[in-house]
C-alpha positions in Angstrom: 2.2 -32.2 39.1 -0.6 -32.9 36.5 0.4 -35.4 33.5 -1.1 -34.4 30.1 -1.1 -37.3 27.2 -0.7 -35.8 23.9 -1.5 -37.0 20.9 0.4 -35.0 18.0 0.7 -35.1 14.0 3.9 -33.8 12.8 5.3 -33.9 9.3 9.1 -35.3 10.0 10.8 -33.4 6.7 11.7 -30.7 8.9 13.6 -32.8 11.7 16.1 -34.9 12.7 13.8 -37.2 14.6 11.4 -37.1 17.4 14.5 -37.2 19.8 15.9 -34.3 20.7 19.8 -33.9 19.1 22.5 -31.5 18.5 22.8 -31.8 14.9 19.2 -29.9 14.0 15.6 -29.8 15.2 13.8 -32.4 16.7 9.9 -32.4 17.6 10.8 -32.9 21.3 12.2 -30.0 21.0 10.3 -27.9 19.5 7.2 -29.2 21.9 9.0 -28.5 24.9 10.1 -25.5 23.7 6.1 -24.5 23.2 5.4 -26.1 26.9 8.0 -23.5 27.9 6.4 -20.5 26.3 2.6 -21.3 28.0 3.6 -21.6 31.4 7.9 -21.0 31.9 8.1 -24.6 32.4 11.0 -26.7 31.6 9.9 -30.1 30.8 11.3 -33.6 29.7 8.3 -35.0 26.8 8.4 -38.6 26.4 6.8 -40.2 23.5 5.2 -43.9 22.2 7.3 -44.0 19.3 10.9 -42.5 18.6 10.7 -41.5 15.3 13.9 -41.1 13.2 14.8 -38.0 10.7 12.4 -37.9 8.0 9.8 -40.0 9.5 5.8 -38.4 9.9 3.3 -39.1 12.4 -0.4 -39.5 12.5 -1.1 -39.6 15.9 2.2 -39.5 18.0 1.5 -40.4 21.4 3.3 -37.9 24.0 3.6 -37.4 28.1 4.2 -33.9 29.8 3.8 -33.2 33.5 2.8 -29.6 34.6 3.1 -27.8 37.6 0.7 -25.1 37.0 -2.0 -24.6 39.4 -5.0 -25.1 39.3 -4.4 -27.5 36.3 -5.6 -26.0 33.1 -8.1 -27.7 31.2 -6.7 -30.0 28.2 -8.3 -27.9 26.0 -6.4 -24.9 26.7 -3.2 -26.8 27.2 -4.0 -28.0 23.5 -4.6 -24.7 21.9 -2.2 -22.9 24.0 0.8 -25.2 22.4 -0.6 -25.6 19.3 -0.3 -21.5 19.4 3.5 -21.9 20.7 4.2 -24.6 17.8 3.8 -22.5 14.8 5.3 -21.9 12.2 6.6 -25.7 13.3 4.8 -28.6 11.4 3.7 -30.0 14.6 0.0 -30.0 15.8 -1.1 -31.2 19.1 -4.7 -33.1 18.1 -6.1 -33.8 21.8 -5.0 -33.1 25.1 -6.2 -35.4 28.2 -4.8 -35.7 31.8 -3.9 -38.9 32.5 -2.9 -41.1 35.6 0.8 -40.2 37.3 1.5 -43.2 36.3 0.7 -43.5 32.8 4.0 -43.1 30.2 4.1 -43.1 26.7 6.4 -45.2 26.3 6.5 -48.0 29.0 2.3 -48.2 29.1 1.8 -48.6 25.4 0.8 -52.3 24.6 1.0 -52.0 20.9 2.3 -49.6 18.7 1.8 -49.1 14.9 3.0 -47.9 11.8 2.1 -47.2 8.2 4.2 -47.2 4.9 3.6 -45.7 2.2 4.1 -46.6 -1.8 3.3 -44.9 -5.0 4.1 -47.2 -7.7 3.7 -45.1 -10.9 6.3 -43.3 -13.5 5.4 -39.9 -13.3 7.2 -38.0 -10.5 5.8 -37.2 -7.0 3.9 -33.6 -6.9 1.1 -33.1 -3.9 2.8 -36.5 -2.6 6.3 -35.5 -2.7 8.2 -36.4 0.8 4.9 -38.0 1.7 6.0 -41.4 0.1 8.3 -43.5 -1.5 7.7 -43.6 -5.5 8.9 -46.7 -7.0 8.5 -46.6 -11.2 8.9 -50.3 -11.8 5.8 -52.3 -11.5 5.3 -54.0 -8.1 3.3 -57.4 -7.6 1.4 -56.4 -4.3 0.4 -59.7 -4.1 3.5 -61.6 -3.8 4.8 -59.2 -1.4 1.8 -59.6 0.8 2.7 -63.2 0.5 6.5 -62.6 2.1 4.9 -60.8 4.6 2.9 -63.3 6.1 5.9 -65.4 6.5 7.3 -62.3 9.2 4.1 -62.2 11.4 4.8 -63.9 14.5 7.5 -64.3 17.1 10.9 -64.1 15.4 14.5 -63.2 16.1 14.6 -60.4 13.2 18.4 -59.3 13.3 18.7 -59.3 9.6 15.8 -56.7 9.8 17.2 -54.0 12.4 20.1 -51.3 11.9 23.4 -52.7 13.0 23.4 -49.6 15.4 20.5 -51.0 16.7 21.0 -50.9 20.7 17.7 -53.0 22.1 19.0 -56.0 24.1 17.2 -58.3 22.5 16.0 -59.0 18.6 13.4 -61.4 19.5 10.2 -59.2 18.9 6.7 -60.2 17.8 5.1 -58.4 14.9 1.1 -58.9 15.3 0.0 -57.8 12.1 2.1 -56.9 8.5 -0.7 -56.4 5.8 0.4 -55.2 2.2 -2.6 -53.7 0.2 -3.1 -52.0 -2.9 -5.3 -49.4 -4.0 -4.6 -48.0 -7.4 -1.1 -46.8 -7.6 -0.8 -46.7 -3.8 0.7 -49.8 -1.9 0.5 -49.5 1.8 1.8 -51.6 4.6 0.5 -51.6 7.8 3.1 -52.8 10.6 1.7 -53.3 14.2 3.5 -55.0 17.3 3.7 -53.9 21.1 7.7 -52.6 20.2 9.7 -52.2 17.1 13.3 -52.5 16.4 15.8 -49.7 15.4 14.6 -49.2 11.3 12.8 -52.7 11.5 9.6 -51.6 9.7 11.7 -49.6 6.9 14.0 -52.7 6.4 11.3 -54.6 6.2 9.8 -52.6 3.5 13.0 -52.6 1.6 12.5 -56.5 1.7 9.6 -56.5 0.6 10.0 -54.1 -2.6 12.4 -56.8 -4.0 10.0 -59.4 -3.9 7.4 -56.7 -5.7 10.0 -56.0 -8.4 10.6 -59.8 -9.0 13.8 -60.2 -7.7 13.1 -62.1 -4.5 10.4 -64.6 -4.2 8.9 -65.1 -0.6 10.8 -67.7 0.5 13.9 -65.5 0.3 12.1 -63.5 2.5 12.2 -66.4 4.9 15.2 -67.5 4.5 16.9 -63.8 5.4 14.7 -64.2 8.6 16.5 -67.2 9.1 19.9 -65.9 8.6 19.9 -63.3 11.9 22.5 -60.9 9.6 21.5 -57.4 8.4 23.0 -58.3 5.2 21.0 -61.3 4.5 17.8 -58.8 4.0 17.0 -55.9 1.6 17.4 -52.2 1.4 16.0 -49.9 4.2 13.3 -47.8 2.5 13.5 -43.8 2.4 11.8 -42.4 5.5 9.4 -40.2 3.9 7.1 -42.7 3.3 7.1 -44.0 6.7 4.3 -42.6 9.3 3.9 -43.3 13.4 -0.2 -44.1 13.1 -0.9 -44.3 16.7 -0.6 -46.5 20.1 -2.8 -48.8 22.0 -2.8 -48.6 26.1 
């Protein structure tokens, strides 16, 4: 067997998730479904991040192990699934064979994500399902503020889906940076794991402190409380993107 890393860009609009499921198409799927078509091989992919319906990636970090032999090049392995992919929005960027024991998941020591904001009244056109457009005027300043006050080493129940089914809710979130650039606000979320919807409900927290309704400290004090319904709305999906992991 020969392990392949993948990295892949996918636009999440036309899936249920990165997981395979029975209620529609997933990318797992659909990229074992293209590992299939190359070479007849059924395989189990397992990526950094598991990305839920709706949700894009950047540079998704994936694992497949081949028995083909000799090994193709990644190169070919590349193109020959990107060739298997289409018409699916899925596009496998680089191709590199890796260490047996190399995964995904369990090797990755930080992973991160980016969220995007248009804050303007007109509606969404070359941006639509690409980010979350919020009409009301948002102070990117106080919410960068609130956001300083989640960096660190936290119990962060009140900001994971109650279906949530990690262990533990004690996670440390390395970096949580709120910039603006025109009408675009984007916040950058990095930490070694994530909980279930952490990053979106975290977002959602954030837009009521940009709308005026919550000042930072409320943003603290919801840490505080450990409850999901202490803290703010989860934000759409479609303005939440897997950028990348760091082995």
């Amino acid at each position: 067997m020969t392990r392949y890393k993948l990295t892949l860009e996918y636009d999440g609009a036309a899936f249920v998730g990165w997981q395979r499921q029975d209620n529609g198409p997933s990318v797992q799927e659909a990229l074992e479904a293209a590992v299939a078509g190359f070479c007849g091989e059924t395989v189990n992919a397992h990526a950094a991040g598991r990305t839920d319906a709706g949700v894009h990636a950047l540079a998704q970090v994936a694992h497949i192990d081949l028995a083909m032999q000799p090994p193709p090049d990644p190169g070919t392995v590349r193109d020959a699934l990107n060739a298997h992919l289409r018409p699916a929005p899925v596009a496998v960027l680089a191709a590199d064979i890796v260490p047996d024991d190399f995964h995904a998941r369990f090797s990755a020591k930080e992973r991160a994500y980016l969220y995007r904001i248009i804050n303007r009244r007109a509606p969404l056109v070359l941006e639509r399902g690409r980010a979350w457009r919020i009409p009301a005027p948002l102070d990117a300043e106080a919410m960068a503020a609130a956001a300083r006050l989640l960096v660190g080493r936290h119990d962060f129940t009140s900001f994971r889906a109650r279906e949530c089914q990690a262990s533990s809710a004690l996670k440390t979130l390395d970096v949580l940076e709120v910039v603006r650039t025109g009408t675009e606000i984007r916040i950058e979320a990095r930490a070694r794991s994530f909980l279930h919807n952490q990053v979106r409900i975290i977002v959602g927290t954030l837009y009521w402190v940009g709308t005026g309704k919550w000042q930072p400290a409320d943003v603290a004090r919801a840490l505080a409380a450990r409850e999901r319904a202490a803290a703010g709305p989860t934000a759409p999906p479609e303005g939440l993107y897997f950028l990348g992991a760091r082995y």
